[in-house]
C-alpha positions as CSV (number, residue, x, y, z in Angstrom):
1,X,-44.8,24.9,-19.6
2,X,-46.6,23.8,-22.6
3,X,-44.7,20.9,-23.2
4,X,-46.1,19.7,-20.0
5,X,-49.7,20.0,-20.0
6,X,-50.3,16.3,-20.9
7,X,-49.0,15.4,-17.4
8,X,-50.4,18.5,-15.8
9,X,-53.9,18.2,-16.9
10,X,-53.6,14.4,-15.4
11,X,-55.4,13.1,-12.2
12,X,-52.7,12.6,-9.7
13,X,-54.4,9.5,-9.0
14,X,-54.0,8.6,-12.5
15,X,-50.2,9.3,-12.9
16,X,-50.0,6.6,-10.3
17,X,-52.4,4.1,-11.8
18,X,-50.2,4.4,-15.0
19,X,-47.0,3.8,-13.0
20,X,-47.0,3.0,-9.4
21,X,-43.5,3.5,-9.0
22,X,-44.4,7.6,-9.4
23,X,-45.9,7.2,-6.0
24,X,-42.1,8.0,-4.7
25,X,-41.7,11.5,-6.5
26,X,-44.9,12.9,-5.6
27,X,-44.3,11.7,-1.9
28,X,-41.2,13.8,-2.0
29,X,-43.0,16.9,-3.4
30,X,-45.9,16.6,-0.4
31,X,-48.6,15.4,-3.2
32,X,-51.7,13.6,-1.7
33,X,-52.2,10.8,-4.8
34,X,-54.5,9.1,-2.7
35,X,-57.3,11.2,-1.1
36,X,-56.4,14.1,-3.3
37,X,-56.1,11.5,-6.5
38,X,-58.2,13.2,-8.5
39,X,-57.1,16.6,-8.7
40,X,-54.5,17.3,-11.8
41,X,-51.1,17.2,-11.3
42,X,-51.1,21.4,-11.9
43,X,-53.9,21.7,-9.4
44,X,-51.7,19.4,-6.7
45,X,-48.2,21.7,-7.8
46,X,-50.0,25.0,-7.2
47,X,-51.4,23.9,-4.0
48,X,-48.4,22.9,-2.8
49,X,-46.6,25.8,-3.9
50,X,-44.3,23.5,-6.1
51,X,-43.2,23.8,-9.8
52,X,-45.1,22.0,-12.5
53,X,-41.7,21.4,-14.2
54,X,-39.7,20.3,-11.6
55,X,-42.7,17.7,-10.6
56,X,-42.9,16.3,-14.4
57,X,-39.1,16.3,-14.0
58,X,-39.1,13.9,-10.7
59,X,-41.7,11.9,-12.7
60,X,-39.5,11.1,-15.3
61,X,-37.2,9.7,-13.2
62,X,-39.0,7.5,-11.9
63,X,-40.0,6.8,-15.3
64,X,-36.7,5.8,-16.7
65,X,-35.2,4.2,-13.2
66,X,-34.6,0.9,-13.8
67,X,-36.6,-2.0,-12.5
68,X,-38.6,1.6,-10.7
69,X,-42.1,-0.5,-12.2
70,X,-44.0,-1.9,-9.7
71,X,-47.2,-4.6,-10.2
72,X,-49.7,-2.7,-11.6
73,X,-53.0,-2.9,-9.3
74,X,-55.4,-1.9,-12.3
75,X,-54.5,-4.9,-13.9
76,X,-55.2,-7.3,-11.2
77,X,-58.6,-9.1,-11.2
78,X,-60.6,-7.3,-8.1
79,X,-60.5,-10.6,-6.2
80,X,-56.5,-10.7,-6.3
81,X,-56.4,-7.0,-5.4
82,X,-58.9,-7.4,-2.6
83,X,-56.5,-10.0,-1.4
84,X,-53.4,-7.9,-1.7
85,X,-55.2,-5.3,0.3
86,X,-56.1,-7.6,2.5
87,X,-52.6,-9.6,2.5
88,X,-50.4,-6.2,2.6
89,X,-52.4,-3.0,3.8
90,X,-55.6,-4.7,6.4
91,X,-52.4,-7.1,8.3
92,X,-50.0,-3.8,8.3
93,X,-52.6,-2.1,10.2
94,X,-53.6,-5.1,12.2
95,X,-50.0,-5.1,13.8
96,X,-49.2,-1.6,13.8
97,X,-52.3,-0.1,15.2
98,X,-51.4,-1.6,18.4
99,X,-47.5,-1.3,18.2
100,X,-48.4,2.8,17.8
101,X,-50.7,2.9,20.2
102,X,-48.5,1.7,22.9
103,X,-45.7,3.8,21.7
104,X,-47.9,6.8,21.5
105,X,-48.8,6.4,25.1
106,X,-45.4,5.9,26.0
107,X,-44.3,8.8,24.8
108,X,-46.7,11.0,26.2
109,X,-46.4,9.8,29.6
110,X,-42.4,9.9,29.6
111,X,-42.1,13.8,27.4
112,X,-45.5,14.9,27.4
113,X,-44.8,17.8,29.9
114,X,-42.0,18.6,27.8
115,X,-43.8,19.1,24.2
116,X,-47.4,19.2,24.7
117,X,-47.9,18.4,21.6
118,X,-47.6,15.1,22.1
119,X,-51.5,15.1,23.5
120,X,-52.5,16.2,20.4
121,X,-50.3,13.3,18.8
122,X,-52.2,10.4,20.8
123,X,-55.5,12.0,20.9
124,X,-55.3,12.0,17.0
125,X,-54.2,8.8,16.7
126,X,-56.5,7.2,19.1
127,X,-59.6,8.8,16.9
128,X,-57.9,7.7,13.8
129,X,-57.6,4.3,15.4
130,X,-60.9,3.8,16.2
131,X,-62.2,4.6,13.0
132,X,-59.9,2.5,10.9
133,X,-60.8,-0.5,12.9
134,X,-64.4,0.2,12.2
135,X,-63.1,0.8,8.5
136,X,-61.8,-2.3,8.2
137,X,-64.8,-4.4,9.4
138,X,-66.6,-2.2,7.2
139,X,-64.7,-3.6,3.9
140,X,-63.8,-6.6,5.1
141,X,-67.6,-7.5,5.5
142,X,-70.0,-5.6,3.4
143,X,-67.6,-4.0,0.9
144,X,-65.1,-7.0,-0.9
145,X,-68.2,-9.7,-0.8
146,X,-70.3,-7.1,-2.4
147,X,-67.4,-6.9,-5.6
148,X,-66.4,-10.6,-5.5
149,X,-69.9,-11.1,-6.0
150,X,-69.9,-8.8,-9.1
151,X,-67.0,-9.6,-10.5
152,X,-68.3,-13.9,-9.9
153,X,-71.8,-12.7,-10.8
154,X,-72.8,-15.6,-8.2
155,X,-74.5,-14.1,-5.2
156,X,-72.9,-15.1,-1.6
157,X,-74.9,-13.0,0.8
158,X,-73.6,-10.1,0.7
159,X,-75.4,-7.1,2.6
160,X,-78.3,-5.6,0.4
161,X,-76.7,-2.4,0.6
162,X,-76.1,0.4,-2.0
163,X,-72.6,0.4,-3.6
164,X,-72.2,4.0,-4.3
165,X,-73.5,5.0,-0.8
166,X,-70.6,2.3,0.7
167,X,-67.9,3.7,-1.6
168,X,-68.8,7.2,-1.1
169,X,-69.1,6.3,3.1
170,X,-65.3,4.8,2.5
171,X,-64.1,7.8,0.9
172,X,-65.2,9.9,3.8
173,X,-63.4,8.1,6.0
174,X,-60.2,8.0,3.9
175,X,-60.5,11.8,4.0
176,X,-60.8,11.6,7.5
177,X,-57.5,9.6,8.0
178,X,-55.5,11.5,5.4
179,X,-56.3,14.4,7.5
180,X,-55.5,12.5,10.8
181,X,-52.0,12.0,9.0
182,X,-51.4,15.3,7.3
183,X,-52.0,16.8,11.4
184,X,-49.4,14.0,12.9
185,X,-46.6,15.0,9.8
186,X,-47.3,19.2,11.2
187,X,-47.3,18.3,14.8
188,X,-44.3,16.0,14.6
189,X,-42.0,18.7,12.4
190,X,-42.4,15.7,9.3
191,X,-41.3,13.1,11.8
192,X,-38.3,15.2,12.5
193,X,-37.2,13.6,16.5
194,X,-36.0,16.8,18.5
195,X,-32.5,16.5,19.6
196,X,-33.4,15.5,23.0
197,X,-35.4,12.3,21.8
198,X,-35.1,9.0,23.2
199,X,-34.8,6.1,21.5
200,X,-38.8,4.9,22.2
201,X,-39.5,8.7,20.5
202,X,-37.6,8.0,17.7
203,X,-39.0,5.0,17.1
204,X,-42.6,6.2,17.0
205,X,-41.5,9.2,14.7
206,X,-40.5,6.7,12.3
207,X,-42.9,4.2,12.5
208,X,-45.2,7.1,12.1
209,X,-43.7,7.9,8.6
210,X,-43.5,4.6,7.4
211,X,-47.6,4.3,8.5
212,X,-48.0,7.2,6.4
213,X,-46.4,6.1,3.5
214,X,-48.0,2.4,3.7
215,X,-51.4,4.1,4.3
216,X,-51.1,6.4,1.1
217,X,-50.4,3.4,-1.0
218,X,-53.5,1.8,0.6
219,X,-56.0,4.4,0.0
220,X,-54.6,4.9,-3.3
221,X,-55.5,0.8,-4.6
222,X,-59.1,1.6,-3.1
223,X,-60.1,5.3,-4.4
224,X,-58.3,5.2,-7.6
225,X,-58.5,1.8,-8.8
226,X,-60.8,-0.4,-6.4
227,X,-63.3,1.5,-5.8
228,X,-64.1,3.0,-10.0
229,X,-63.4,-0.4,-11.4
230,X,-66.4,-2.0,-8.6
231,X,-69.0,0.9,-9.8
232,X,-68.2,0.1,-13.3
233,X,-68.4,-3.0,-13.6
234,X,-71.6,-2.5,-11.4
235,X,-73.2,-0.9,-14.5
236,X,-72.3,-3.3,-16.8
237,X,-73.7,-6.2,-15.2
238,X,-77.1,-3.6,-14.6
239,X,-77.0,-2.5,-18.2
240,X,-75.2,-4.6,-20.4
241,X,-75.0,-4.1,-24.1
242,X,-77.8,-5.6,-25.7
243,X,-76.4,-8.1,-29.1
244,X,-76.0,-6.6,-31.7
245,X,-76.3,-3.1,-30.5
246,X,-73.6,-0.4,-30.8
247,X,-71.7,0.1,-27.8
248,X,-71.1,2.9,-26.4
């Protein structure tokens, strides 16, 4: 193992920062890189019972797979990647929020006596609903004016509010919804349809996984890259480097 202790003493969160495209193989191993981005890739492996050398392993692949490299969101001005969260995760949620919450209730009604888990299912979702909606508002209006008017250093109105507290009130609710998802995957067998599925429960089963998947990438671009970059660059426009002096 020593050979791998680079990787394995690396933020999760970090490994995808570096290369998005890693996403994919900790996805396969059951690794939270979003809410759980800053634990080290060793940490993630032994809570997930999984091998540190066959995770560096799937890394590499990705790694050397051609064309694998995606855009890299830390090097993206904070206005264009507000916009691409915007543009790609806030409009995903916009139109599948409602999509799953018809199909949920669908469901339930048609097989609910059937597999009673299925309440669980929508009662989950309905509360994970709610507060991403909330969420969204919550960023879309206090949060990305606050940063574009950091990163501009023109004031536009934004909310007098505390940046940490926001960020730290984000997270939260990230947690929340990464839980909300972890208890859909169990209660759903992974998103597994039994045999005796219909089409409409197949349907949400998979739409299910793909909102997982979408969501992970989403809360990833805010917690590890949005969110540090806005409370840096925070304290350098608070306590910039007077000329002359040694940085540091």
């Amino acid at each position: 193992m020593s050979g791998h202790e680079p990787l394995g003493a690396t933020p999760v969160g970090t490994l995808v920062v570096q290369n998005p495209s890693r996403a994919r193989a900790l996805e396969r191993l059951g690794i939270d890189y979003c809410c759980g981005g800053k634990r080290t890739l060793a940490d993630a492996c032994a809570a997930r019972g999984v091998e540190l050398e066959h995770a560096v392993a799937l890394l590499a692949e990705e790694d050397a797979r051609p064309g694998a490299r995606r855009r890299d969101p830390s090097g993206m001005p904070l206005a264009e990647l507000i916009a691409d969260i915007e543009q790609t995760h806030h409009a995903h949620l916009r139109a599948e929020l409602p999509r799953l919450d018809r199909l949920t209730e669908k469901v339930l009604r048609s097989h609910g006596d059937r597999d009673p888990r299925l309440a669980e299912v929508r009662r989950v979702f309905v509360a994970m609903r709610d507060e991403l909606e909330r969420h969204m508002m919550t960023e879309e209006r206090v949060l990305f004016p606050m940063v574009r008017d950091l990163e501009t250093g023109v004031a536009t109105g934004a909310a007098p509010v505390s940046l940490r507290e926001t960020l730290e009130h984000l997270e939260s609710e990230h947690t929340h919804a990464g839980n909300a998802l972890a208890f859909l995957r169990a209660a759903t067998d992974g998103f597994t349809p039994p045999e005796r599925a219909c089409t409409t429960w197949r349907v949400l089963l998979d739409s299910l996984g793909a909102f997982e998947r979408d969501m992970h990438e989403h809360v990833h671009k805010e917690n590890n890259v949005l969110f540090p970059r806005a409370l840096a660059l925070e304290k350098q426009r608070r306590d910039p480097v007077a000329p002359g002096a040694p940085a540091r």
